[in-house]
C-alpha positions as CSV (number, residue, x, y, z in Angstrom):
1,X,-35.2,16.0,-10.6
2,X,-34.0,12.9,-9.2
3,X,-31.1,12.9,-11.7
4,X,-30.1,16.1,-10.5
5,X,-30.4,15.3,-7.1
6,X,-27.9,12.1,-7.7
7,X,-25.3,15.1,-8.0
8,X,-25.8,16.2,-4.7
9,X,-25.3,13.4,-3.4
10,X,-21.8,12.7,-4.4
11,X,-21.3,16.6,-3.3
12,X,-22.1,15.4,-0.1
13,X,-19.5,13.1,0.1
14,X,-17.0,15.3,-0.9
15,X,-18.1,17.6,1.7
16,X,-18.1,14.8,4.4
17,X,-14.7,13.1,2.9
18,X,-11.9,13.1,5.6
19,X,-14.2,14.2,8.1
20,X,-16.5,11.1,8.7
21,X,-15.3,7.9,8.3
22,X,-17.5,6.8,4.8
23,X,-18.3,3.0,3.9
24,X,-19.8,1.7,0.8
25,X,-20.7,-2.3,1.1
26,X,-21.4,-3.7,-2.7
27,X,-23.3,-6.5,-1.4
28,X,-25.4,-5.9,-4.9
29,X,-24.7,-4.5,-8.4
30,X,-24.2,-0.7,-9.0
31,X,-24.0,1.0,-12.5
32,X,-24.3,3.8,-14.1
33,X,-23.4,7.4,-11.9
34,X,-23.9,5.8,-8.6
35,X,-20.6,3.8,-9.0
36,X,-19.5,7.3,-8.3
37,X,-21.0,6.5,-4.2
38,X,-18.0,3.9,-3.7
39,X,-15.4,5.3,-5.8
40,X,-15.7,8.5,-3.1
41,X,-16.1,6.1,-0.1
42,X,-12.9,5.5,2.2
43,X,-13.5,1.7,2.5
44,X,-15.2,-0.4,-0.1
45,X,-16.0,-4.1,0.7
46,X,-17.3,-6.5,-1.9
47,X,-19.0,-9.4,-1.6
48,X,-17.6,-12.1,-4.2
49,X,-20.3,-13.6,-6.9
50,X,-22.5,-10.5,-5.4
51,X,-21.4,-7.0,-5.5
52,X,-20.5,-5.6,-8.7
53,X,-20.1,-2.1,-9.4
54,X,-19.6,-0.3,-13.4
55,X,-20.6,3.3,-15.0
56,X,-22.5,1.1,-17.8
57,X,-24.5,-2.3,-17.3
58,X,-23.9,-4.9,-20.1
59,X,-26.9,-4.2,-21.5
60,X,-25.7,-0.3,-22.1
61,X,-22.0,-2.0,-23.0
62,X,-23.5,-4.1,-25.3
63,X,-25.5,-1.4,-27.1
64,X,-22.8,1.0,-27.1
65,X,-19.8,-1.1,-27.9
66,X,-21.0,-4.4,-29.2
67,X,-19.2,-5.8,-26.3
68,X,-21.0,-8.9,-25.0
69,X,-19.6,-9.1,-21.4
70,X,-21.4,-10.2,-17.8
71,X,-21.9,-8.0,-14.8
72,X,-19.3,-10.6,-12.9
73,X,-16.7,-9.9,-15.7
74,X,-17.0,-6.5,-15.8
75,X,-17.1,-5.2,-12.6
76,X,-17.1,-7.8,-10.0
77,X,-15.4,-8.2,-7.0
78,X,-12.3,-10.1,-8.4
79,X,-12.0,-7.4,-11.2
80,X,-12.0,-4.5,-8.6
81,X,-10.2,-6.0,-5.9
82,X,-7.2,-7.1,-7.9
83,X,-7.2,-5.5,-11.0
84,X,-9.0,-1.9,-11.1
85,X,-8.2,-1.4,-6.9
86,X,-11.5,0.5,-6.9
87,X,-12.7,-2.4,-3.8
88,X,-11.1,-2.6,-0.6
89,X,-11.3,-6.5,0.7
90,X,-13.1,-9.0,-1.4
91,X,-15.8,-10.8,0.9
92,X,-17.5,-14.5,0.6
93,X,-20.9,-13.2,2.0
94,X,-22.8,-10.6,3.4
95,X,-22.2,-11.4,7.2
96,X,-18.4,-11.4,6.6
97,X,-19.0,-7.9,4.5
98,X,-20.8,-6.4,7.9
99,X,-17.7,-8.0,10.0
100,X,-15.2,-6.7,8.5
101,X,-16.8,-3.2,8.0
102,X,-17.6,-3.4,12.4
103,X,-13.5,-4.0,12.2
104,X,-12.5,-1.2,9.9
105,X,-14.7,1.0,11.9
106,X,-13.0,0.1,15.1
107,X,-9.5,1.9,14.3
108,X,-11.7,5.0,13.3
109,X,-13.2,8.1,15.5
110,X,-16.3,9.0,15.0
111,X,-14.6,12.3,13.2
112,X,-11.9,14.1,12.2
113,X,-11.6,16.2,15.6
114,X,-11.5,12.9,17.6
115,X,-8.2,10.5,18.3
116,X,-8.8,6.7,17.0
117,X,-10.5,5.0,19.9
118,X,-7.4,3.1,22.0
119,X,-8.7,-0.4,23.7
120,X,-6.8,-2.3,26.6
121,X,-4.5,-5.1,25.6
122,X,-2.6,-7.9,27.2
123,X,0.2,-7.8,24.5
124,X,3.4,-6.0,26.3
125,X,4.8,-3.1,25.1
126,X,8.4,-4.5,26.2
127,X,7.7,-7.7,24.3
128,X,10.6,-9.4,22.9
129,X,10.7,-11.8,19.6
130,X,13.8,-13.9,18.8
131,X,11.2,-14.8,15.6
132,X,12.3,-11.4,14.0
133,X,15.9,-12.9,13.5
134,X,14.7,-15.9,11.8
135,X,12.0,-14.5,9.7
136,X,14.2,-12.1,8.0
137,X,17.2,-13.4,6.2
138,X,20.7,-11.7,6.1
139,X,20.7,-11.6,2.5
140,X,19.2,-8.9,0.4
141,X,18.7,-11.0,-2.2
142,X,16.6,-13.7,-0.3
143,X,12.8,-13.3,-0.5
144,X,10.1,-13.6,2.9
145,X,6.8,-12.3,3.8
146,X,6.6,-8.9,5.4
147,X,3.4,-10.1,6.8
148,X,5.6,-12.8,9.0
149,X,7.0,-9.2,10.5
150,X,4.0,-7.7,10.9
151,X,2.4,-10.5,13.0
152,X,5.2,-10.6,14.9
153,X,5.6,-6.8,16.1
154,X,2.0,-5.6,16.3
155,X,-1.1,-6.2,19.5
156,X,-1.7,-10.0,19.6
157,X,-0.6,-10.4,15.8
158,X,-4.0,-9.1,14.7
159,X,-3.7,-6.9,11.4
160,X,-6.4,-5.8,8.8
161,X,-5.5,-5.3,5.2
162,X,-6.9,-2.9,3.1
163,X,-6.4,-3.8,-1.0
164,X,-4.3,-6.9,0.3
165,X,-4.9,-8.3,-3.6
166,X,-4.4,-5.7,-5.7
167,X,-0.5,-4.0,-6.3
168,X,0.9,-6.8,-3.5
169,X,4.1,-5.6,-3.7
170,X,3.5,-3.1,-1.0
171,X,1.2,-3.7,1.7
172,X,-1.3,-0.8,3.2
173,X,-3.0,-2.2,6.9
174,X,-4.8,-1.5,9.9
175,X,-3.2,-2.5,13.4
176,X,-2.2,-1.9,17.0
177,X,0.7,-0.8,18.8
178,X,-0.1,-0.8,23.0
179,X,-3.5,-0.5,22.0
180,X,-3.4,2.1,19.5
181,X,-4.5,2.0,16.2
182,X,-1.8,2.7,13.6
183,X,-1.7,2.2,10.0
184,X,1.5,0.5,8.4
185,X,2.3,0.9,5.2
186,X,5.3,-1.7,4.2
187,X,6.9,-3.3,1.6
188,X,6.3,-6.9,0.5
189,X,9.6,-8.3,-0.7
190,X,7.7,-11.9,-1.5
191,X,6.6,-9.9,-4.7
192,X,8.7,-8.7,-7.0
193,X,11.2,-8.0,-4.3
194,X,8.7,-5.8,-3.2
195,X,9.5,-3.0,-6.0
196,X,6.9,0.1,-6.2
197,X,4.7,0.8,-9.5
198,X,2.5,2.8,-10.4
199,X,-0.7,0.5,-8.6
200,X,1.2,0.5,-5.4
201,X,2.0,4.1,-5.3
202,X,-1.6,4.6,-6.1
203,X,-2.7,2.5,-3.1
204,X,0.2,4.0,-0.7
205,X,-0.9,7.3,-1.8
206,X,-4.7,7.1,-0.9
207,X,-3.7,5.0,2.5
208,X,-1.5,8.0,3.7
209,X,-4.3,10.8,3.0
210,X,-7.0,8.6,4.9
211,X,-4.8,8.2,7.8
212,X,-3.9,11.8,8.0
213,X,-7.2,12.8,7.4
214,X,-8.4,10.6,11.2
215,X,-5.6,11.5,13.1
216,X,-4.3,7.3,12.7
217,X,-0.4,7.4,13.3
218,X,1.7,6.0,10.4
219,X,4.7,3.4,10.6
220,X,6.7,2.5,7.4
221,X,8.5,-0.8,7.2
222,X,10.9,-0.2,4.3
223,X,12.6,-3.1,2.1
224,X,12.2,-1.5,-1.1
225,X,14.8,-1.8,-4.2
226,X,13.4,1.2,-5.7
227,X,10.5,2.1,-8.4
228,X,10.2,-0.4,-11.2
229,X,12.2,1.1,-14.4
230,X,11.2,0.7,-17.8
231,X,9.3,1.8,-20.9
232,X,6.2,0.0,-19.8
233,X,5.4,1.8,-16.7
234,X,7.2,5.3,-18.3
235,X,4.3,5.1,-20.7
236,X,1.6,4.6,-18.2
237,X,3.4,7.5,-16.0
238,X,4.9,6.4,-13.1
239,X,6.7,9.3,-12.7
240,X,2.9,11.1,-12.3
241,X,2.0,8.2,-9.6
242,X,5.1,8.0,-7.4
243,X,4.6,12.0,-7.3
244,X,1.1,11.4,-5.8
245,X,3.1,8.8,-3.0
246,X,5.2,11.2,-2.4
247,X,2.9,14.4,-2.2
248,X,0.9,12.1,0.5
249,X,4.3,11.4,2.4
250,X,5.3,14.7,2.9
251,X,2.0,16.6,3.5
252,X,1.0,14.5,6.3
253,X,1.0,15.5,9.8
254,X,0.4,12.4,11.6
255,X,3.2,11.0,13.7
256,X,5.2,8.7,11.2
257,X,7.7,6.4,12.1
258,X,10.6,4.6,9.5
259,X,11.7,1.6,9.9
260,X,14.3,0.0,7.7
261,X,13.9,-3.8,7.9
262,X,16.8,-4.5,5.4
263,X,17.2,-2.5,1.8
264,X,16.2,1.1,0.8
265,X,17.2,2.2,-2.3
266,X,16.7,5.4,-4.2
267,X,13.3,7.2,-4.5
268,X,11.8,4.1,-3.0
269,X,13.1,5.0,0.2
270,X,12.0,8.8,0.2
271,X,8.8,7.9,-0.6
272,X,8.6,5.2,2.5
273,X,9.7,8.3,4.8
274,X,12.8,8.4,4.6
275,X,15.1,11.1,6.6
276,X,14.0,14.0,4.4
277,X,10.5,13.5,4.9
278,X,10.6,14.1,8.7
279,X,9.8,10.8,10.1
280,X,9.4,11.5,14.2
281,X,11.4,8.3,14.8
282,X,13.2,6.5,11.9
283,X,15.3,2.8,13.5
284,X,17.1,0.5,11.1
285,X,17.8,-3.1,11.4
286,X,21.2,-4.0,12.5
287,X,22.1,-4.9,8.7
288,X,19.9,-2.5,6.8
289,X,21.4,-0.7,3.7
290,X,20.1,3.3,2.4
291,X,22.0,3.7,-1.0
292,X,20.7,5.6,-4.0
293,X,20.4,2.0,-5.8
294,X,21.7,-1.8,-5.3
295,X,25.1,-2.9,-5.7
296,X,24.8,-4.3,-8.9
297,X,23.1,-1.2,-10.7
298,X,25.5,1.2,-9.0
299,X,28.3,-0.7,-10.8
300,X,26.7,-1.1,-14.1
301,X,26.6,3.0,-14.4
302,X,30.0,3.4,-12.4
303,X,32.6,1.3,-13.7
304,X,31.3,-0.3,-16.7
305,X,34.4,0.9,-19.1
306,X,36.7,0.0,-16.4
307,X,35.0,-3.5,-16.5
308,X,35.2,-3.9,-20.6
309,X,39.0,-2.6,-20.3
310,X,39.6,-5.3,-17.7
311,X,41.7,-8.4,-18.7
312,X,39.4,-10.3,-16.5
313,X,35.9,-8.5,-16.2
314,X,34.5,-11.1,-14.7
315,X,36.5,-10.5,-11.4
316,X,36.7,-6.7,-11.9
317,X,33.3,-6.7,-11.7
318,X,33.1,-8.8,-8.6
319,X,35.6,-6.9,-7.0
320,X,33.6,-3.8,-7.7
321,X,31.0,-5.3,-6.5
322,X,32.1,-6.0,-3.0
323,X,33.7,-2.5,-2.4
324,X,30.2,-0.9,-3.3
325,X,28.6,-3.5,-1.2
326,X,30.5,-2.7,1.8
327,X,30.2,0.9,2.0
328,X,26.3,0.4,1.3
């Protein structure tokens, strides 16, 4: 029956995941089972106003639920694009939706056996840029835009993001290096200092595997103060999603390469490739820091009773303060 044969069809996909790139446009709604077509796809662009995608229409939401709720509002390309993360890239139209699918398809091989397709560029490998000074500041505390980086060190500052509005505290993109296509997966310390959650790991996670799966190279630009700590995101298990980051990290066989741009602290930087992970190249900014955690938190654990027995814990703290900061 046809409603059998829907099955097969997301088989298929299965069968043909990391070995075919696989695209599914929502230039139109999608409910019921064949959501399931995009969910398996590797790239999912949506065109805003457009494409929508949900298991149950509102009708069905409606009668089930009593939930009174348009297709836009349900599943539309705002909702998956920066809440759910089911999307990709949210589009304005349909010729922008067939662009940017012609530009994601451009990094790929045709399959799995082939190497990414490498194009002639004008950008010199033995490029310098004095920017890269400015752009990041000397203290760890300061925000900036890891994109400002990107566009600095990649071909002709050309980049494509994949998920670029949902869990924007990392940052999981297409790019160049001498003409080959790369995939960088970097922290964004203009949000939330650029912390990991259980969203980001999610999106790192599935980034790493498609890469792997294509033979794409992988470079990590680490500024990360850790994973975010807390009852809120203990109860949605972040434990469970920084596992699935890390699983990714350490079972791919792509050449990776680390680069610490300023901070890496604790699990944050094993799960950007750090040293244990086998990264074939791993380089550091001249003032980059690797500690199990910041400054301040290591002093809160450490010498907290020597700060409340202090006649002055103010500067006992400060002092402590600076002599973890300076072996960091």
């Amino acid at each position: 029956s046809l409603f059998a044969g829907s099955g097969f069809l997301f088989r298929e996909e299965v069968e043909m995941s990391g070995v075919i790139p696989m695209v599914a446009a929502m230039m139109g709604p999608c409910a019921a089972g064949t959501a399931y077509i995009p969910a398996l796809a590797d790239f999912v662009p949506m065109v805003s106003g457009q494409g929508a995608m949900a298991l149950a229409g509102p009708h069905l939401v409606k009668a089930v639920t009593g939930e009174d709720i348009s297709m836009e509002d349900l599943g539309g390309a705002k909702v998956h694009c920066r809440k759910s993360g089911v999307g990709d890239l949210e589009v304005k139209d349909d010729a922008e939706c067939i662009a940017a699918i012609k530009t994601y398809l451009s990094f790929f091989p045709a399959n799995c056996e082939q190497k990414p397709p490498v194009i002639e560029t004008d950008d010199l490998d033995d490029r310098m840029s004095e920017k890269l000074m400015e752009i990041v500041p000397d203290s760890s505390r300061q925000p900036y835009d890891m994109y400002d980086v990107i566009g600095e060190i990649v071909d002709d500052g050309e980049w494509f993001d994949l998920k670029p509005k949902f869990a924007k505290t990392l940052i999981t993109c297409f790019a160049r290096f001498g003409g080959q296509p790369v995939g960088i997966v970097a922290n964004q310390p203009k949000q939330l200092a650029g912390i990991l959650d259980n969203d980001s790991a999610d999106k790192a996670a599935r980034f790493i595997n498609l890469c792997d799966a294509f033979n794409i190279p992988l470079v990590f630009l680490q500024d990360v103060p850790g994973f975010m700590v807390g009852s809120k995101v203990e109860h949605t298990g972040i434990i469970r999603h920084g596992a699935k980051m890390l699983y990714a990290v350490s079972r791919a066989t792509v050449p990776k390469i680390t680069v610490i741009v300023r901070k890496a602290y604790g699990a944050g930087y094993y799960v950007m490739c750090g040293k244990a992970y086998e990264p074939d190249l791993s380089v550091a900014w001249p003032g980059a820091e690797i500690s199990v955690m910041g400054a301040e938190g290591a002093v809160e654990i450490i010498g907290r009773s020597a700060i409340e027995a202090s006649d002055d814990p103010e500067a006992a703290r400060e002092a402590m303060l600076n002599a973890v900061q300076e072996q960091i």
